[in-house]
C-alpha positions as YAML, in Angstrom:
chain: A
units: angstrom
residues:
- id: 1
  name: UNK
  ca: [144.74, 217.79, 86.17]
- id: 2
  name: UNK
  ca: [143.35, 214.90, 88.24]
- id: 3
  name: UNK
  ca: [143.98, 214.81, 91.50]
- id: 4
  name: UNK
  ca: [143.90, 211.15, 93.77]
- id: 5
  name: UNK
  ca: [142.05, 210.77, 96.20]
- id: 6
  name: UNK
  ca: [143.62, 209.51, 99.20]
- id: 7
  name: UNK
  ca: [142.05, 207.11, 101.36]
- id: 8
  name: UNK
  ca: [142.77, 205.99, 104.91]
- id: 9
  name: UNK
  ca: [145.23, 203.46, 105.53]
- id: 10
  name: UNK
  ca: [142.84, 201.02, 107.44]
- id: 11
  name: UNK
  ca: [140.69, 201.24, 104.75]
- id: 12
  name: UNK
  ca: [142.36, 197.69, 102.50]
- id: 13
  name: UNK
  ca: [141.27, 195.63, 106.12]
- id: 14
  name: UNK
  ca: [137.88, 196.81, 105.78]
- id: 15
  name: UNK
  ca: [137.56, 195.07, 102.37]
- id: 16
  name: UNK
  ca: [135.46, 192.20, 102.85]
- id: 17
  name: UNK
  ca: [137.29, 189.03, 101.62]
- id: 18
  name: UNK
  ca: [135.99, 186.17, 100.04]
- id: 19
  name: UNK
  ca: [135.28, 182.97, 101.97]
- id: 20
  name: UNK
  ca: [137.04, 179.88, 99.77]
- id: 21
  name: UNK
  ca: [135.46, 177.20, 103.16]
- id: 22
  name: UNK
  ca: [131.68, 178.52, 102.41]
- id: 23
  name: UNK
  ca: [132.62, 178.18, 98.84]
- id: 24
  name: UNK
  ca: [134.18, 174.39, 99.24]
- id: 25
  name: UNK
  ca: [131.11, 173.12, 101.28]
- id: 26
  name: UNK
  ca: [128.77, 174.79, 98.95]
- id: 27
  name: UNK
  ca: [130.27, 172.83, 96.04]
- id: 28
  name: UNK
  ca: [131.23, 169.81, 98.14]
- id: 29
  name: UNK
  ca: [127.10, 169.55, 98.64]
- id: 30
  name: UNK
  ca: [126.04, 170.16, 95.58]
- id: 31
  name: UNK
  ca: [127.72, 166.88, 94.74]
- id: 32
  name: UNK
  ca: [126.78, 164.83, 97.66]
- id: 33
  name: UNK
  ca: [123.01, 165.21, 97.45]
- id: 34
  name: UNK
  ca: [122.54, 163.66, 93.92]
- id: 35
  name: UNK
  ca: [124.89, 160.85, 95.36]
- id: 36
  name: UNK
  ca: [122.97, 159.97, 98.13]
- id: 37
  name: UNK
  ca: [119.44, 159.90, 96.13]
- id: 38
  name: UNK
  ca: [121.71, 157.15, 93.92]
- id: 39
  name: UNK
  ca: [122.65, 155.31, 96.78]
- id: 40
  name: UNK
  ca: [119.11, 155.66, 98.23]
- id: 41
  name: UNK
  ca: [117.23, 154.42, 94.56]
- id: 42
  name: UNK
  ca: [120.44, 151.61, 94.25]
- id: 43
  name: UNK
  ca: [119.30, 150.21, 97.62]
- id: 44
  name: UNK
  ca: [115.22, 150.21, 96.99]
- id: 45
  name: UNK
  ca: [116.35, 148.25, 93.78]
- id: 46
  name: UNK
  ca: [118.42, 146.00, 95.51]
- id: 47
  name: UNK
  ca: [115.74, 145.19, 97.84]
- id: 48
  name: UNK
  ca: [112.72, 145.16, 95.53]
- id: 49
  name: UNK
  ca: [115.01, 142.63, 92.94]
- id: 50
  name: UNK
  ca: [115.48, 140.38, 96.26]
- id: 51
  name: UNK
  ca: [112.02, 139.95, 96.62]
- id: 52
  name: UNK
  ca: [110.69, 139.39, 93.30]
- id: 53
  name: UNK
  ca: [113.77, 137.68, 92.13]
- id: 54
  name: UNK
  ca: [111.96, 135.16, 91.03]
- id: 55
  name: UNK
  ca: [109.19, 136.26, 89.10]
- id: 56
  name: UNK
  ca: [111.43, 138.85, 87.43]
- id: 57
  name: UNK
  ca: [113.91, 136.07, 86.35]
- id: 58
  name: UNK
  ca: [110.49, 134.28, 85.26]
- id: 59
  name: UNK
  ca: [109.83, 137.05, 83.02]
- id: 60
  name: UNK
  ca: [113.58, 137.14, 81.66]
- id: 61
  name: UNK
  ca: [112.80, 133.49, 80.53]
- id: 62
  name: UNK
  ca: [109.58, 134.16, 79.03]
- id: 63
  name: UNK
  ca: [111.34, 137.09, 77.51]
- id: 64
  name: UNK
  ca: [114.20, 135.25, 76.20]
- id: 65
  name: UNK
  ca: [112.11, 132.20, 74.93]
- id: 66
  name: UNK
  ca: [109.85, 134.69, 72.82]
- id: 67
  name: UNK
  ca: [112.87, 135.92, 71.07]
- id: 68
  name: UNK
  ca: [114.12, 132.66, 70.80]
- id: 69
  name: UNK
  ca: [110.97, 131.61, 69.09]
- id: 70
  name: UNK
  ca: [110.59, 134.80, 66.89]
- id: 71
  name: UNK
  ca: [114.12, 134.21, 65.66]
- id: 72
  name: UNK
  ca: [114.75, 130.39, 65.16]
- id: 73
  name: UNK
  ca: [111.13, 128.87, 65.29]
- id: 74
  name: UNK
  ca: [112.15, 126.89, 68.69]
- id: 75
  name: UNK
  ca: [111.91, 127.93, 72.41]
- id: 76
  name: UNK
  ca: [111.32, 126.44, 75.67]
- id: 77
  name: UNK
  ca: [107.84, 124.21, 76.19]
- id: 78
  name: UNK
  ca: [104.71, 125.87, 77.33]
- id: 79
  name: UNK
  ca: [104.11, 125.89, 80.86]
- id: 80
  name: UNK
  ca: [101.25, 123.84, 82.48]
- id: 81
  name: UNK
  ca: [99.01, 125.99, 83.37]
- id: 82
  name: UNK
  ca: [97.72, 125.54, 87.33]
- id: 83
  name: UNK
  ca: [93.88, 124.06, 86.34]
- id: 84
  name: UNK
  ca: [95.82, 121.13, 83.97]
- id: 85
  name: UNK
  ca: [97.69, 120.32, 86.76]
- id: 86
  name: UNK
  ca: [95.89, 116.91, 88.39]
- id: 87
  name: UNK
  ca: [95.02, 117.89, 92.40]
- id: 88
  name: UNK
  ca: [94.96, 115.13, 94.66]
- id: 89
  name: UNK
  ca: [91.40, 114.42, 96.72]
- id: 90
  name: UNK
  ca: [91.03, 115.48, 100.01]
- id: 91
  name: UNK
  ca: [91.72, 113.35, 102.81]
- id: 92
  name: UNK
  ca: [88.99, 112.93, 104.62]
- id: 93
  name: UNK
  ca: [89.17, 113.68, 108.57]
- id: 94
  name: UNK
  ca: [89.02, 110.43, 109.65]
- id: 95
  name: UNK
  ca: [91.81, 109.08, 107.33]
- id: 96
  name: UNK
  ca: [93.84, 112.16, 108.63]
- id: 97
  name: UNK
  ca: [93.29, 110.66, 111.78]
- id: 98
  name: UNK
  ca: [94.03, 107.31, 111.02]
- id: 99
  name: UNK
  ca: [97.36, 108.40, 109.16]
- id: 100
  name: UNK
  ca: [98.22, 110.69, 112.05]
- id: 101
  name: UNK
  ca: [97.57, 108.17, 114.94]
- id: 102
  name: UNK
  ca: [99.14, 104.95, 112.70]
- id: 103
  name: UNK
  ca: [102.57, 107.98, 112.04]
- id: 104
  name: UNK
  ca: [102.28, 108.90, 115.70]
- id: 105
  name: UNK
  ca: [102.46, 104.54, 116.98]
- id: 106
  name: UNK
  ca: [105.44, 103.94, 114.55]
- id: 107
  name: UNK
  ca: [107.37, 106.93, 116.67]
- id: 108
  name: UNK
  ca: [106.25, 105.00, 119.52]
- id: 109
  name: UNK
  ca: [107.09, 101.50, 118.69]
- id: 110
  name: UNK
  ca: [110.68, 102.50, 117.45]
- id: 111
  name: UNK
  ca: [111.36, 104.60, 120.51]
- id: 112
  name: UNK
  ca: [109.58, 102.17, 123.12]
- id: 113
  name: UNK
  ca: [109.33, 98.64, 121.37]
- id: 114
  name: UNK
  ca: [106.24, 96.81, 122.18]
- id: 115
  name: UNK
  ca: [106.15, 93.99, 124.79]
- id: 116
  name: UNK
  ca: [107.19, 90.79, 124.25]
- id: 117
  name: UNK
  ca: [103.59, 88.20, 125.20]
- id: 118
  name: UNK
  ca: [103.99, 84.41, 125.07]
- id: 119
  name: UNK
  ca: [100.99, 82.99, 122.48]
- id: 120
  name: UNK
  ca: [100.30, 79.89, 120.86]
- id: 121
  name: UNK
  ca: [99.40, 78.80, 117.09]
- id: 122
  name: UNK
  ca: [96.57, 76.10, 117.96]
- id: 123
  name: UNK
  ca: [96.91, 74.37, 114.25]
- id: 124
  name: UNK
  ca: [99.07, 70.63, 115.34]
- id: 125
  name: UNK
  ca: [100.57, 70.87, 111.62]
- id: 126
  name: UNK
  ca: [104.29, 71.44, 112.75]
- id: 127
  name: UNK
  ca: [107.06, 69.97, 113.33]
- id: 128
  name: UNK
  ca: [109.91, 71.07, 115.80]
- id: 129
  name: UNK
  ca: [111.65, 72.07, 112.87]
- id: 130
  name: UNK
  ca: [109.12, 74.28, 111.66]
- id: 131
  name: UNK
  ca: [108.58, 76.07, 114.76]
- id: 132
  name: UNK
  ca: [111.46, 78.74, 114.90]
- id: 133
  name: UNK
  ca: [110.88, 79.70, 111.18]
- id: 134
  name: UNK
  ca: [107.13, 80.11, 111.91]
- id: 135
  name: UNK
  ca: [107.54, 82.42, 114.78]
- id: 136
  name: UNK
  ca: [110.16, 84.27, 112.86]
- id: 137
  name: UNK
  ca: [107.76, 84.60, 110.04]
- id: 138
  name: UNK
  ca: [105.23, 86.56, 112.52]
- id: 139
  name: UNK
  ca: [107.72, 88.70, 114.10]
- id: 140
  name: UNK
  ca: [108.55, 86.76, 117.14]
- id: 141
  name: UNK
  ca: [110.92, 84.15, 118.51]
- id: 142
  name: UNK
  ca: [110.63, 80.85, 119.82]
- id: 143
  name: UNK
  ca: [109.99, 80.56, 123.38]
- id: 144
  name: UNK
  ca: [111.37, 78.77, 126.47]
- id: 145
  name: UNK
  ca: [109.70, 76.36, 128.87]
- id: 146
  name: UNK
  ca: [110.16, 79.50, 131.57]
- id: 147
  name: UNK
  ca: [108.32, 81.52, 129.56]
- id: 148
  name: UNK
  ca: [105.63, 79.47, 129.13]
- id: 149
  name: UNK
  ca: [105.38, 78.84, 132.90]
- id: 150
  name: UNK
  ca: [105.33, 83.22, 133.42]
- id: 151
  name: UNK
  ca: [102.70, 83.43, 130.83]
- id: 152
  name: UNK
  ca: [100.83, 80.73, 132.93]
- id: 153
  name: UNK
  ca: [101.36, 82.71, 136.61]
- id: 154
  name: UNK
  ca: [100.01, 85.41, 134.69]
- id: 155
  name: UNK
  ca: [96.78, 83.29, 133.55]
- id: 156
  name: UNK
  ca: [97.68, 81.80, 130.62]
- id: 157
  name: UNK
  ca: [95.27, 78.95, 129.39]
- id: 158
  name: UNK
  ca: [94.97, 77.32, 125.96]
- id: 159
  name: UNK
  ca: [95.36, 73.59, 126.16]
- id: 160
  name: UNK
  ca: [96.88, 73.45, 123.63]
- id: 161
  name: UNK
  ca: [100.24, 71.60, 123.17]
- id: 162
  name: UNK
  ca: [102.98, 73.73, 121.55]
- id: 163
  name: UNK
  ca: [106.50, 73.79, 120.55]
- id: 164
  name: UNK
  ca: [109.33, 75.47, 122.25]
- id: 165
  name: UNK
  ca: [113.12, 75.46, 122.56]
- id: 166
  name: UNK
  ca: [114.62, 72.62, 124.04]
- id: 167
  name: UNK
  ca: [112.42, 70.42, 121.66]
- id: 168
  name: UNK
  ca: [109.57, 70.34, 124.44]
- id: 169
  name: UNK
  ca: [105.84, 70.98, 123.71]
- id: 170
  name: UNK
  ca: [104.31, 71.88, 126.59]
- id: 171
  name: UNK
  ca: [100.92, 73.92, 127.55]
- id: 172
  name: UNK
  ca: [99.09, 76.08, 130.35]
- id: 173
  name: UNK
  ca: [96.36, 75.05, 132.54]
- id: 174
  name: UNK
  ca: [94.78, 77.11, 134.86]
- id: 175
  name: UNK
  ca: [92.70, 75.68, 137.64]
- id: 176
  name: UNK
  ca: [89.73, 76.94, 136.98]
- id: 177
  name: UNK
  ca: [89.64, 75.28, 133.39]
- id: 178
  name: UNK
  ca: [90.48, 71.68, 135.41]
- id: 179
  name: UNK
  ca: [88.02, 71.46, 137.79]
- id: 180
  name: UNK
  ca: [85.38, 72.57, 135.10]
- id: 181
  name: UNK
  ca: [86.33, 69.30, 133.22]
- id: 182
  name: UNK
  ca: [86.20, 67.38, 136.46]
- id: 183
  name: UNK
  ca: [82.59, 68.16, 136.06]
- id: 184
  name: UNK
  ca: [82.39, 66.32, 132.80]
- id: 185
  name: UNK
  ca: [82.96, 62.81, 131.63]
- id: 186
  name: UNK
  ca: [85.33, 60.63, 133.29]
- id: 187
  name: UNK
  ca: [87.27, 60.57, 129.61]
- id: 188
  name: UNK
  ca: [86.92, 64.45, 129.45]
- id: 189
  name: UNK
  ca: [88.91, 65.02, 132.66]
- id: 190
  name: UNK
  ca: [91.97, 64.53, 131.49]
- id: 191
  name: UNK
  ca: [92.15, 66.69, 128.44]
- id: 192
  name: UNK
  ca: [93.85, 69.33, 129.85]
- id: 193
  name: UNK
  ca: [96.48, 67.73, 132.23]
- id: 194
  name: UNK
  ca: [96.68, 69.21, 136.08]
- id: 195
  name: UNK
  ca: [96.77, 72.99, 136.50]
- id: 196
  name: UNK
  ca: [100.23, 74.31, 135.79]
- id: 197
  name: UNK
  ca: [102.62, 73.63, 132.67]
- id: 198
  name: UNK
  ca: [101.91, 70.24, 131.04]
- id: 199
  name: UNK
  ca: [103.95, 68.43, 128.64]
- id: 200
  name: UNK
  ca: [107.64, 68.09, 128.34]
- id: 201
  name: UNK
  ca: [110.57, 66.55, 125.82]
- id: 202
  name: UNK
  ca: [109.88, 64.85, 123.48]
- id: 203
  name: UNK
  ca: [112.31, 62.07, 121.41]
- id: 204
  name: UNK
  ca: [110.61, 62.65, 117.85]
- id: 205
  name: UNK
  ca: [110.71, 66.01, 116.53]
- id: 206
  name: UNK
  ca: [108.66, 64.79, 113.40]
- id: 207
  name: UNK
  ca: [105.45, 65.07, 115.63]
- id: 208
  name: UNK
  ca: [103.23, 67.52, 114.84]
- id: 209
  name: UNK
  ca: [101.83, 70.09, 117.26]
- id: 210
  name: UNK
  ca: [101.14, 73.92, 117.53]
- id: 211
  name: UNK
  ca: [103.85, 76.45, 118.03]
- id: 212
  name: UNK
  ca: [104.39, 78.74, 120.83]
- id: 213
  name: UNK
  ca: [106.33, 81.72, 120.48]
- id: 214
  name: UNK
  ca: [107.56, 85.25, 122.50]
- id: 215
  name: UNK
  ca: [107.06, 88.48, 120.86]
- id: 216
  name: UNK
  ca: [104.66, 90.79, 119.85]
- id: 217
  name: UNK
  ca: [101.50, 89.13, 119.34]
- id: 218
  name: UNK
  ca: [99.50, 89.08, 116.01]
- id: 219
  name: UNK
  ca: [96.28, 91.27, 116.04]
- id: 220
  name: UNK
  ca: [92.86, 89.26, 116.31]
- id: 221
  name: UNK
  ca: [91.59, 87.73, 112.99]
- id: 222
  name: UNK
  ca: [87.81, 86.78, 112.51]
- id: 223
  name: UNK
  ca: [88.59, 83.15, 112.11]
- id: 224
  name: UNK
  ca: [89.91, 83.56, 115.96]
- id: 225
  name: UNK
  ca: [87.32, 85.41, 117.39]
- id: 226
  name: UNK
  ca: [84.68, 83.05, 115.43]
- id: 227
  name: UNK
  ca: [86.28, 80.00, 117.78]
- id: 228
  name: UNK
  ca: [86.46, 82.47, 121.01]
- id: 229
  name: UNK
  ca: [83.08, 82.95, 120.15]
- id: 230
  name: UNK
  ca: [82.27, 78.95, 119.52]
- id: 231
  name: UNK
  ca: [84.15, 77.46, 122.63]
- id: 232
  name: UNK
  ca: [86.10, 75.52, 120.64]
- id: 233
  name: UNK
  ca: [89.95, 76.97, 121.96]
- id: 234
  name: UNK
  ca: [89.35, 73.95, 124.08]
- id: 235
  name: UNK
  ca: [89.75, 70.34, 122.68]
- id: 236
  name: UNK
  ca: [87.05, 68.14, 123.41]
- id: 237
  name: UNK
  ca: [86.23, 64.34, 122.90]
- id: 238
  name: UNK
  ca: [82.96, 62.83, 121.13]
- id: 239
  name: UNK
  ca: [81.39, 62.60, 124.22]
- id: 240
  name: UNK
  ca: [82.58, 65.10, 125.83]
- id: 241
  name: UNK
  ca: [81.19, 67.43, 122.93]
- id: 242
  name: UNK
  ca: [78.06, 65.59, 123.62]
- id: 243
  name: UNK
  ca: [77.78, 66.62, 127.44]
- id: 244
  name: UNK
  ca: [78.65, 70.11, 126.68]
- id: 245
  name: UNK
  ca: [75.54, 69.92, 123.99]
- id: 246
  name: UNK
  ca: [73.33, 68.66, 126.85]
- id: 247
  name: UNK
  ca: [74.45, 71.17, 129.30]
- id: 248
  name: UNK
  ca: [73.61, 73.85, 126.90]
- id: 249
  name: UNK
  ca: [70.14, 72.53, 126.34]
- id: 250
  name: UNK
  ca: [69.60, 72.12, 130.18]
- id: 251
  name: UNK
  ca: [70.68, 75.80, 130.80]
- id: 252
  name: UNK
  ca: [67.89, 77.00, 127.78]
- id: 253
  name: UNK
  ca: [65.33, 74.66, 129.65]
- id: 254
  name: UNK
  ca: [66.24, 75.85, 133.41]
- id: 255
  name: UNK
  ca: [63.11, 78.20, 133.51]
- id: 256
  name: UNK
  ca: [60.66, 75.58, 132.94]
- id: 257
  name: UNK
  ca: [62.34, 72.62, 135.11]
- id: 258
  name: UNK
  ca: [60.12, 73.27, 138.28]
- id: 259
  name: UNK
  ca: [62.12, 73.65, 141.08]
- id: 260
  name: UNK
  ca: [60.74, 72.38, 144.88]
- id: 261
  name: UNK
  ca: [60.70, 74.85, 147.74]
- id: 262
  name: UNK
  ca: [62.92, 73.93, 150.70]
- id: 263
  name: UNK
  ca: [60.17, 73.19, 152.55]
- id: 264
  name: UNK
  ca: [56.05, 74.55, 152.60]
- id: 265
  name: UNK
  ca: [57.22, 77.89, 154.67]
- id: 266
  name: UNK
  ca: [60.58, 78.39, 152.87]
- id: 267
  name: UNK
  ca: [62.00, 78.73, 149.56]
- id: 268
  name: UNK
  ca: [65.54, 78.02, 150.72]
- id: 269
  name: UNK
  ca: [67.33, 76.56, 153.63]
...
């Protein structure tokens, strides 16, 4: 006959019992850790697609157009390739320079406009009526008698009459230039009026005369600089052409003239 065997009555507490937590978390990260190398790979993808977005949506089109062209004989047209593509010459450093210094003076001129200068056209092929439309044509405006006068405080000097508003012609004379003709011929002394602003209204606009205008003034041209260079800004009479010519001469022959000493101990007084 069997017989039980009885066993203490603490003995059912001392049974270990099974922990369900442990068991949750255990199972809980068993899932989490492929999820997070997902989200990790997901995210390198994401960024790596960012950055070559480009070239791997280039190689989607090449991919696409070979198919195209495998299955319906018609795809997108080649590509130029980068040596077929014509390359500008270098510019060389001076043009650079050039380019950036003419750039750099248009900022300039639009954010500080150049000064305005008072200057004269010295052809006398105009009429009163032509004047405004001529300085317009070279940027400027026609000036004033006032102006003129400025521009002659300042040291204008042409001699030159031109047209400006108020149907005057008028020109500057500087003082210097008018005693150097009271030097010349008694028909030359004239030419140039008094020093100051010569000229005035006149009652037929039909004569012809230069042009003076206000703006900013027209760069040097050779045929200008040829006539600086000639003496002839200055208008002149037959003979007084012909004393200037002797004048010349005398100052070529001045070395060989012979000069007398003051006196037998003394060269000058």
């Amino acid at each position: 006959m069997n017989s039980l065997v009885a066993l203490p009555a603490n003995s059912v507490k001392n049974i270990p019992k099974m922990n369900n937590g442990s068991s949750g978390a255990n199972s809980g990260s068993s899932w989490n850790t492929p999820l997070l190398w997902f989200c990790g790979f997901l995210l390198i993808a994401i960024i790596l697609f960012s950055f070559y977005y480009r070239e791997f949506m280039s190689a989607m089109n090449n991919i696409t157009d070979q198919i195209n062209l495998w299955l319906t004989g018609t795809g997108a047209p080649p590509e130029k390739k980068q040596e077929d593509i014509p390359v500008a010459p270098p510019i060389p450093p001076q043009d650079e320079t050039t380019k950036e210094h003419t750039g750099m003076s248009g900022i300039v001129e639009k954010i500080l406009p150049p000064a305005k200068e008072v200057f004269t056209i010295s052809k006398n092929n105009y009429s009163y009526y032509d004047a405004a439309p001529l300085c317009k044509a070279l940027g400027a405006e026609l000036a004033t008698y006032e102006q003129v006068k400025d521009a002659w405080q300042k040291g204008a000097d042409w001699c030159n009459y031109g047209w400006v508003k108020g149907q005057m012609a008028v020109y500057p004379t500087q003082k210097s230039t008018y005693e150097e003709l009271q030097q010349g011929p008694a028909e030359q002394k004239g030419a140039c009026g008094n020093p100051g602003v010569n000229g005035g209204y006149f009652d037929n606009p039909e004569l012809k005369y230069g042009v003076t205008c206000i703006g900013k003034k027209p760069s040097q041209s050779q045929h200008d600089a040829n006539a600086i260079m000639a003496g002839s800004t200055r208008p002149l009479t037959q003979s007084g052409l012909e004393f200037d010519k002797k004048v010349q001469q005398f100052k070529e022959e001045a070395d060989s003239m012979g000069i007398l000493p003051f006196n037998k101990e003394h060269w000058g007084s």
